[in-house]
C-alpha positions in Angstrom: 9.7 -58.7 34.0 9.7 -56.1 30.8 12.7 -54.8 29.8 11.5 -51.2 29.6 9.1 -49.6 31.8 7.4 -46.1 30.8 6.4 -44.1 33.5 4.0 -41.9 32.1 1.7 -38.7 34.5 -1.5 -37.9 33.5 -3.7 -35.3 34.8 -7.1 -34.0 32.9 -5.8 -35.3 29.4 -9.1 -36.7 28.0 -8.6 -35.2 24.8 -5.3 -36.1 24.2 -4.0 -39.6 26.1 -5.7 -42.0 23.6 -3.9 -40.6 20.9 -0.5 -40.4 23.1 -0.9 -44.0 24.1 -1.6 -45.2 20.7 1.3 -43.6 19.1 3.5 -44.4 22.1 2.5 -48.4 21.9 3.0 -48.8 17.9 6.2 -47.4 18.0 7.6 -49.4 21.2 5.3 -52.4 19.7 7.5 -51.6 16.2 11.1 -51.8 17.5 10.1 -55.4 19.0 11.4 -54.6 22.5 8.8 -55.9 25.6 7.5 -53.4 27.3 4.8 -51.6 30.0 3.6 -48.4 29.8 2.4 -47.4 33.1 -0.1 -44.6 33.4 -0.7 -42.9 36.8 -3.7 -41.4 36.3 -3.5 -38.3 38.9 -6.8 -37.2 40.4 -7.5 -36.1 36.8 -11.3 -34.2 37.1 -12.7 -35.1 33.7 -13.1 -38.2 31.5 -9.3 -39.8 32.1 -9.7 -42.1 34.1 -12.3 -43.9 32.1 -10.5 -43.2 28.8 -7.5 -45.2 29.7 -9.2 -48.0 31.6 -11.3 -48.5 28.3 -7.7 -48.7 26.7 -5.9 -50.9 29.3 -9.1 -53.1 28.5 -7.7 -53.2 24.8 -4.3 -53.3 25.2 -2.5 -55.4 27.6 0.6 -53.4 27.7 -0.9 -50.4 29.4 -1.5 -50.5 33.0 -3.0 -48.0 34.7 -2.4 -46.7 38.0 -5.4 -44.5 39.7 -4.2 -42.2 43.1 -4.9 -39.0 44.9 -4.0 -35.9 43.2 -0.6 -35.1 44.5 0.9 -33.2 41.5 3.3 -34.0 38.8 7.0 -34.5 40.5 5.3 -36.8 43.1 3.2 -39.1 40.8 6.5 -39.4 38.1 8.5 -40.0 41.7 6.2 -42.8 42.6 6.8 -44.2 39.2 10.1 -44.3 39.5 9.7 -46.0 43.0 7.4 -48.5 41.8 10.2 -50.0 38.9 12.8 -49.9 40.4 13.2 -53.6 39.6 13.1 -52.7 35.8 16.1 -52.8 34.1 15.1 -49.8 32.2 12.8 -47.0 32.7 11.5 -44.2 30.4 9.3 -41.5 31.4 7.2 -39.3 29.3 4.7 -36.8 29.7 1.2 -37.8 28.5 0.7 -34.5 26.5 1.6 -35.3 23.4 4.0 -32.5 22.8 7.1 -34.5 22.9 6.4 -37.5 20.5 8.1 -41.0 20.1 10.1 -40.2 16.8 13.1 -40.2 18.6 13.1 -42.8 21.3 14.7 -45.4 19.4 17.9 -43.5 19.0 17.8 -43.4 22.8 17.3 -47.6 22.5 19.5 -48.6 20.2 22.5 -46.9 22.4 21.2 -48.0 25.0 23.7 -50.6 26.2 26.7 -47.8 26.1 24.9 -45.7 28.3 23.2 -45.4 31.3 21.3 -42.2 31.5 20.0 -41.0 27.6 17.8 -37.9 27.8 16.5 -35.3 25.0 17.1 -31.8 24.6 14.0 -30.1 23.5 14.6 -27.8 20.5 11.3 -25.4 19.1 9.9 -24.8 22.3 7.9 -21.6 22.0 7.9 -21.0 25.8 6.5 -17.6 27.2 9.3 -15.7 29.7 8.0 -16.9 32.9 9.0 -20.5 31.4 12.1 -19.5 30.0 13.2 -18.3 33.1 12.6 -21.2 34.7 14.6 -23.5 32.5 17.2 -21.1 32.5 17.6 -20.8 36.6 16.8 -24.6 37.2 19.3 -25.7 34.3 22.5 -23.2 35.6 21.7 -24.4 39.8 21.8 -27.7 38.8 24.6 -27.3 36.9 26.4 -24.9 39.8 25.7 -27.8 42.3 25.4 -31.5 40.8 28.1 -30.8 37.3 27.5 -30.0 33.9 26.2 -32.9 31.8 22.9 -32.2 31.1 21.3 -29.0 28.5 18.3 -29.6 29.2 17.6 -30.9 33.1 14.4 -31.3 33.5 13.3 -32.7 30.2 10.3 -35.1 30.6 12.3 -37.6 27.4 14.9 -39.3 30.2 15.6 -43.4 29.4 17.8 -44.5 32.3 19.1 -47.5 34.4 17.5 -47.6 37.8 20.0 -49.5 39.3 22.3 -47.1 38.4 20.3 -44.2 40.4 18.5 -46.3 42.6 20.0 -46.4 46.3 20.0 -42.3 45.7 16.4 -41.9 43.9 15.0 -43.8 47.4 16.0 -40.9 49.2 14.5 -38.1 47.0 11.1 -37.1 49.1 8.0 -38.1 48.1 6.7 -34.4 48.1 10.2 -32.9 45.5 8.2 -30.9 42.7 10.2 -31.4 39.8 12.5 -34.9 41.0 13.8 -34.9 37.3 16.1 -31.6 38.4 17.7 -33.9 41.1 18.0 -37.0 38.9 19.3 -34.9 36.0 21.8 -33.8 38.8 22.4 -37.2 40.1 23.5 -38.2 36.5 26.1 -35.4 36.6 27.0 -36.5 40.7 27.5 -40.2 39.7 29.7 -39.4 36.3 27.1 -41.5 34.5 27.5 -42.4 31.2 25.3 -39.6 29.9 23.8 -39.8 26.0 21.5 -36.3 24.7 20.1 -36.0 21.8 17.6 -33.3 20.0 13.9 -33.7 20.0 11.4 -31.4 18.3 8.6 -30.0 20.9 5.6 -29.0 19.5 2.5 -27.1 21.5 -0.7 -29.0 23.0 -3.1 -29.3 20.7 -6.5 -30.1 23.6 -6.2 -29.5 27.2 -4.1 -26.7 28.9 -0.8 -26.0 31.2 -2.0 -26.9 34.9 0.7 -24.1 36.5 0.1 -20.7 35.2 1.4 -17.0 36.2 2.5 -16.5 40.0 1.9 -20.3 40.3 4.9 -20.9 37.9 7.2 -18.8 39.9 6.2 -19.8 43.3 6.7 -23.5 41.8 10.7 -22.3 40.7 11.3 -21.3 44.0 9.9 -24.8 45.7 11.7 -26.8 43.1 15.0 -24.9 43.5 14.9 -24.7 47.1 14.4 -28.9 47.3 16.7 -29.3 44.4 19.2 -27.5 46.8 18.4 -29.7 49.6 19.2 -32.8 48.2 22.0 -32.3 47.1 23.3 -31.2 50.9 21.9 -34.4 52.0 23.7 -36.3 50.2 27.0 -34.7 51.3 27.8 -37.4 54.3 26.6 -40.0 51.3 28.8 -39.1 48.5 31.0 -37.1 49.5 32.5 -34.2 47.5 32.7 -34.4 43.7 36.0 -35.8 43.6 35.3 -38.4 45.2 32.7 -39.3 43.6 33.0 -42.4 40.6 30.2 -45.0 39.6 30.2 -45.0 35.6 
């Protein structure tokens, strides 16, 4: 087994996921640590699939998962399903606007942690988006505790097993499962480490959820993000009696 597993999404990144991959797998390959990067390719409609296949063929490290188009939150949830077993796992989005200059920060404090995430700083967002962050970051913070800026920042390195009977139980359909696990960090009183990293715009390809899409997608994600958490009120308990880290 690796020690680190990267869960990485992919849909319709043709243009962009060789050049992710290949800066992603020199700097893991540089700070010697053994490691998979698993791509879940999801129903992209253009060249991706055969892109990374032509890299997985190349490089040995890069396994690539081909499903059904079933949107982001899913496929990064199935990701997280599929390694549990891996004593670490770090998930990253495959559009290249968050890059790897900063993970090994995140590694090297590893072992005093168990839930390191970044907080992205230059994002040029438009209002819709802003909005978002803002609503999603303030109702996990109302209902799960304050430890985490930026909740649903795809730059998370975290312990399965210290999530793992809880992730389980996240539904396969949650939109944006990184609001609930950002919140589960909080819930559990995990060992939380955050740190800055710079996010710079696309440069091919384009955001899949635009306009009314955006805000009909804060209202699905808020609504699940709000269900969890009452599920797991026979579980956990209250926050004070909650204690794990």
């Amino acid at each position: 087994m690796v020690d680190l597993t990267v869960v990485m999404p992919v849909y319709n990144e043709e243009g962009a996921i060789a050049a992710v991959l290949g800066a992603w797998s020199a700097a893991l390959a540089a700070l010697h640590i053994d490691y998979q990067i698993a791509v879940y390719n999801d129903g992209s409609k253009d060249g991706t699939l055969a892109v990374l296949n032509s890299i997985a063929l190349d490089n040995q490290r890069v396994a690539v998962v081909d499903k059904p188009n079933s949107g982001h939150g899913p496929t990064i949830l199935q990701g997280y399903w599929d390694h549990l077993a891996s004593p670490w796992i770090f998930q990253i989005d495959s559009d290249g606007e968050l890059g790897p200059e900063k993970f090994a920060e995140l590694w090297e404090r590893r072992q005093h942690y168990d839930f390191l995430i970044g907080n992205r700083v230059q994002r040029d967002s438009p209002l819709p988006r802003k909005v978002m962050t803002w609503v999603s970051r303030y109702l996990v913070w109302l209902l799960y505790g304050r430890a985490i800026f930026d909740v649903n920042c795809p730059y998370r390195l975290f312990r399965p097993a210290s999530v793992g009977p809880y992730l389980k139980r996240i539904p396969s359909v949650t939109f944006a499962p990184n609001l609930v696990l950002a919140g589960l960090a909080a819930l559990l009183r995990l060992r939380v480490y955050q740190t800055e990293v710079v996010h710079t715009d696309r440069q091919t390809g384009e955001v899949s959820i635009k306009r009314w899409k955006l805000l009909k997608a804060a209202y699905t994600s808020c609504l699940q993000t709000i269900r969890f958490r009452l599920t797991l009120l026979p579980l956990i308990g209250r926050l004070g009696d909650i204690g794990t880290g």
